[in-house]
N, C-alpha and C positions, 0 to 999 in steps of 0.2 A: 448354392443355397437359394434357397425360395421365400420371399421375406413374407411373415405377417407379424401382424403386433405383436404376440408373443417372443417372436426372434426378435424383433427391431430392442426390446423392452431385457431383454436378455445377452448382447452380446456386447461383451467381456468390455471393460475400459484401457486401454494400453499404458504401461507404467508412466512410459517415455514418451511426448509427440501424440502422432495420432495414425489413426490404423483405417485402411477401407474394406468395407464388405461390401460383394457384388451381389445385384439380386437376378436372379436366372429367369426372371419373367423380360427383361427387357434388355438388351444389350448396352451395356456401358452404362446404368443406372446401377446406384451403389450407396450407402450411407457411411461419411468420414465421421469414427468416434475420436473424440477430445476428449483430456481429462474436463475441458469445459462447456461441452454443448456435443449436440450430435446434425448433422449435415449431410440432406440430402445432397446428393450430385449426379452430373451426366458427364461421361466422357464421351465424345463425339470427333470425327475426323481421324484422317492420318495423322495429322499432329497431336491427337490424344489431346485436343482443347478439353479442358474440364471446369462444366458450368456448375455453379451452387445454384442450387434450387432453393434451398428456404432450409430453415432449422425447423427439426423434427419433436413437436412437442405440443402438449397446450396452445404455448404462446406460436405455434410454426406451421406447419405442413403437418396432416393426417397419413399415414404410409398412402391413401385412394389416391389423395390433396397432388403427393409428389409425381404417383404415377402419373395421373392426367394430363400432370404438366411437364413430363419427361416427354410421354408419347406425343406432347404437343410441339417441345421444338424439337422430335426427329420429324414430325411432318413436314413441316417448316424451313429446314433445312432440305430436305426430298426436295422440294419445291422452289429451293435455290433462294428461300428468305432465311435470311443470318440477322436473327436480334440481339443487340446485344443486352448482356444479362443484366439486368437490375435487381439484383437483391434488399431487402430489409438494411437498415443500415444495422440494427442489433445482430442479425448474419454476419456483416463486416466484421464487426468490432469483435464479435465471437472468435472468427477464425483471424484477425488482428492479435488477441490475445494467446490465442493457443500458439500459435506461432512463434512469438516473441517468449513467451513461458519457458521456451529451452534456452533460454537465450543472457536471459536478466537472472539475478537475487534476489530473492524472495523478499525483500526488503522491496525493492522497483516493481514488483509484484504487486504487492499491497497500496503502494503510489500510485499504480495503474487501477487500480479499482476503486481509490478515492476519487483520484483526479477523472476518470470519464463519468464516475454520478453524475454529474451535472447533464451529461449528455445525453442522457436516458428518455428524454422527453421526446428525442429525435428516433426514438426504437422503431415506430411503425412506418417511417417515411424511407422511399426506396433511396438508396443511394445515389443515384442519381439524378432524385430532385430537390435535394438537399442544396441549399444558396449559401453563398458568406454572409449572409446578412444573417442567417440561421443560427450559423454560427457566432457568428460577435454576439448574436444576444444572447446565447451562453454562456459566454466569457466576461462578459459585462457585469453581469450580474454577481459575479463573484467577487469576495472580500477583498481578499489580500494579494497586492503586486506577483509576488512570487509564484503564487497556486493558480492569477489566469496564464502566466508566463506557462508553467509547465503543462496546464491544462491545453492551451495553445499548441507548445509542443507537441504532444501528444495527439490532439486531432487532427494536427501535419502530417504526422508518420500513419496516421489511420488511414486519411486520403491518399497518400501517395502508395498506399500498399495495395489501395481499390485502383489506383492508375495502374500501378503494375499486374494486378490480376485480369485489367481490362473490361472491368465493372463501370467505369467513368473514363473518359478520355483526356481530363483534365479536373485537378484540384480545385473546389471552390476555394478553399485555404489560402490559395496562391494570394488571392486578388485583397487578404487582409494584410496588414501592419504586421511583422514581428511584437508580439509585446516587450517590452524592456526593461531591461535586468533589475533595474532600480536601487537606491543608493543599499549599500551594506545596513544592517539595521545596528544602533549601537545602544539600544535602551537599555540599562541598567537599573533595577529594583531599587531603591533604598529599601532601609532595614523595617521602617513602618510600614512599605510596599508592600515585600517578601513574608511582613507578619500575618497581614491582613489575605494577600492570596493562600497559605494556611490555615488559617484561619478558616476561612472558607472550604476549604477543598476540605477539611476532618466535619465542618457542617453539611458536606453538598450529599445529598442522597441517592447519591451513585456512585458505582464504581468509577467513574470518573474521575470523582471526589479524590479515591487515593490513586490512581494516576499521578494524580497535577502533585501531589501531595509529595512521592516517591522523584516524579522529576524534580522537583525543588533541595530533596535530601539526597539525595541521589547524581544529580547532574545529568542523568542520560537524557539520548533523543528518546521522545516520544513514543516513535515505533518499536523501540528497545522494550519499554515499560508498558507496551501496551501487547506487545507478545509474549509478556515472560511468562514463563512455564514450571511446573513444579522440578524438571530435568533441571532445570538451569542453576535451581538455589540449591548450596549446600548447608545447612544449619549448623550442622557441627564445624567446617570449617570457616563457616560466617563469610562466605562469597555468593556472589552470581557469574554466572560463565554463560555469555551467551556465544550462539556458533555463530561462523562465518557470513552463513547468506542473511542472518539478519543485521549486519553491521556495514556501514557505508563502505568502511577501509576492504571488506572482504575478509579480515581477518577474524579468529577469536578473540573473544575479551572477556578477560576475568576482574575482577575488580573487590573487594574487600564489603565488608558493610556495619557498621555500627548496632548498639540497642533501638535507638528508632528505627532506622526499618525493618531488623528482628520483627520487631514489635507488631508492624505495620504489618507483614508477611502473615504472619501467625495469626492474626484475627482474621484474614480471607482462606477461604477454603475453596484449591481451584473445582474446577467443573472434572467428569469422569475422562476427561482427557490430558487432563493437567494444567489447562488453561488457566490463569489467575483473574485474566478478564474476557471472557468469551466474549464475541458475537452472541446475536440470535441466530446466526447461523454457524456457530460452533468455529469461526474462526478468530483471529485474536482480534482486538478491538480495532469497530472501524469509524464508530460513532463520534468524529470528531468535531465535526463542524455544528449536530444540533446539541452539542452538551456546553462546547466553549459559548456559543451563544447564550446557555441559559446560565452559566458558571459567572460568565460578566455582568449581565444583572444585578448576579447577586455579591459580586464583588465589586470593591469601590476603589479600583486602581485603572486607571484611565490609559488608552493605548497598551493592552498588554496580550502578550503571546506567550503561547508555551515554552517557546524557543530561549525568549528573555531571561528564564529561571536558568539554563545553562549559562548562558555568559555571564548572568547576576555570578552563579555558581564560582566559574572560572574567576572572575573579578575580585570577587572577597578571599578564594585560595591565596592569590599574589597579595592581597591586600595584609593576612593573615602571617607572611614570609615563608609559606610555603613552596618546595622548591619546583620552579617549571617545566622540569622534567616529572617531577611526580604529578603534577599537573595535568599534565599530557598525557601520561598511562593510564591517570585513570579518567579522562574525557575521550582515548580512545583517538590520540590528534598525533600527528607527524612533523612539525615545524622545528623542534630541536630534534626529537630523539629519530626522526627519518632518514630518508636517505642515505650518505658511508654511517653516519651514526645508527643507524638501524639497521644494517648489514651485519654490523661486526659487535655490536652493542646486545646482548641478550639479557638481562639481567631483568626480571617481571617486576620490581621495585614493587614487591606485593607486602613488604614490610612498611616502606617510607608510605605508602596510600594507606594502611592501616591507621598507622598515626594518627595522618592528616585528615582521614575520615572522624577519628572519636574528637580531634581538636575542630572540626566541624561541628557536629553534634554538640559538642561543648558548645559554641560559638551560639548555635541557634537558641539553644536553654537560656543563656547570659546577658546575648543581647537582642533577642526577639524572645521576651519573658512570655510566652502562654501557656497556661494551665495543660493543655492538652499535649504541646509538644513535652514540655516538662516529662506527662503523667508516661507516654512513652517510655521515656528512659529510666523511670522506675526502677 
């Protein structure tokens, strides 16, 4: 095949991984498609070394852009000069993520996408002039212990993957600190807390709003409620079931649900994909760090995360004498019912979480009196 922009602009995305097409104008030039970007390359030598040229796009290489610079280092090579390739680091991180994408749960998927934002700033700088200092002020700047920790993480395994492809000889990464784990967090809501973040989230004028609203009545993570789907809710049997790759354990999880979040469901209409909370970019919500910033403002509960409404959640369960195995089925956790007791133990306890969902809902009407949760349960 003979590329021009019509072909480059036209050929096929592969379901799985990614796919090379060769161009018959120049030997060993070719364009790697991704489900995430598309990637000039050159294959060169008996060892079939394979250089990344640049991402093919607006933000990348013109199809002219790549050839010039293909025929550049076969000269260069003729001539017995061996440069090594410096790429874009948005190149890196590109073929970082395509890479890794067979690899992870769509859940760590979505983590990967939050957690490198930050690092976007570093898109038009080559990989290989990228400093640790570049990096720490990335990470610095970030809120919370845990998010520079995995952010961290993550820019680790980015560099060491540009060592291994041979794009850099050594990790700036190295020469920084591990971040540290940092103590467990153990904030607990009081009941005036948990009213007032309601409170809030049924006033906030975004879908945000009920996010935080659904974590609260609901107990799930985050990324649970912020990809749920119209597949996943059943109305008539008054569940959500969400699949595997979006759940930490790997597993399914189905879970029961009371009139408030009937309620809460039924007033959002998802998008033509079934989304509940789309992106702008049609994927499930990713907007987390500019809403909780403006969500805190406007709520008057000091040190608080989204995280905190589950363990408030769990807390007031036991509090309530509900039992810790139903507990655990439906926060979706392993500490009694795991292990030989989850091997031989089958039993969905989709009855005892029923219960203990509408004696929750009770719980919120009775003793977090607001008009609004009330009006819900209607």
């Amino acid at each position: 095949m003979r590329f021009n922009d019509a072909t480059l602009k036209a050929l096929p995305t592969p379901q799985k991984g990614q796919k090379l097409y060769s161009d018959a104008s120049i030997p060993g030039f070719g364009l790697r498609v991704g489900s995430r970007s598309r990637v000039f390359v050159l294959t060169v030598g008996r060892e079939r070394e394979r250089i990344t040229i640049g991402k093919f796009g607006p933000d990348g290489y013109t199809l002219a852009e790549a050839r010039k610079r293909a025929q550049s280092i076969l000269r260069d090579r003729e001539l017995g000069i061996v440069q090594k390739p410096t790429p874009l680091f948005s190149v890196v991180k590109s073929e970082f993520l395509a890479q890794r994408d067979t690899k992870v749960r769509r859940t760590t998927r979505l983590a990967d996408k939050y957690l490198f934002q930050p690092f976007d700033v570093l898109s038009q700088k080559k990989i290989g002039d990228i400093s640790a200092e570049a990096i720490e002020e990335v990470i610095e700047v970030l809120d919370a212990p845990m998010t520079r920790r995995h952010a961290y993480l993550r820019i680790k395994g980015l560099f060491a993957y540009a060592v291994k492809r041979g794009y850099i000889d050594r990790s700036p990464a190295e020469r920084l600190d591990c971040v540290p784990q940092g103590e467990a967090r153990e904030r607990v809501l009081t009941d005036d807390e948990l009213r007032c973040v309601i409170h809030t989230a049924r006033a906030y004028p975004h879908a945000y709003g009920r996010i935080v609203e659904l974590c609260a009545v609901l107990g799930q993570r985050r990324l649970q409620i912020g990809a749920l789907h119209k597949d996943y809710v059943d109305f008539e049997a008054q569940t959500i079931t969400w699949p595997p790759e979006l759940m930490k354990t790997g597993r399914r999880h189905t879970i029961p649900f009371g009139p408030t979040t009937r309620a809460i469901l039924a007033d959002i209409t998802p998008n033509e994909d079934g989304l509940y909370f789309p992106s702008r970019v049609n994927s499930p919500f990713v907007g987390w760090s500019y809403h909780k910033a403006r969500f805190d403002a406007a709520c008057e509960v000091p040190d608080f995360r989204l995280h905190d409404l589950r363990r408030t959640f769990a807390t007031r369960w036991q509090e309530m004498g509900i039992e810790i195995a139903t507990t655990e089925k439906y926060l979706s956790h392993s500490a009694v019912t795991g292990g030989l007791v989850g091997i031989y133990q089958r039993s969905t306890y989709l009855e005892q979480m029923r219960a203990a969902v509408l004696l929750w809902e009770t719980h919120l009407r009775t003793r977090l009196p607001d008009a609004k949760i009330a009006d819900h349960a209607a």
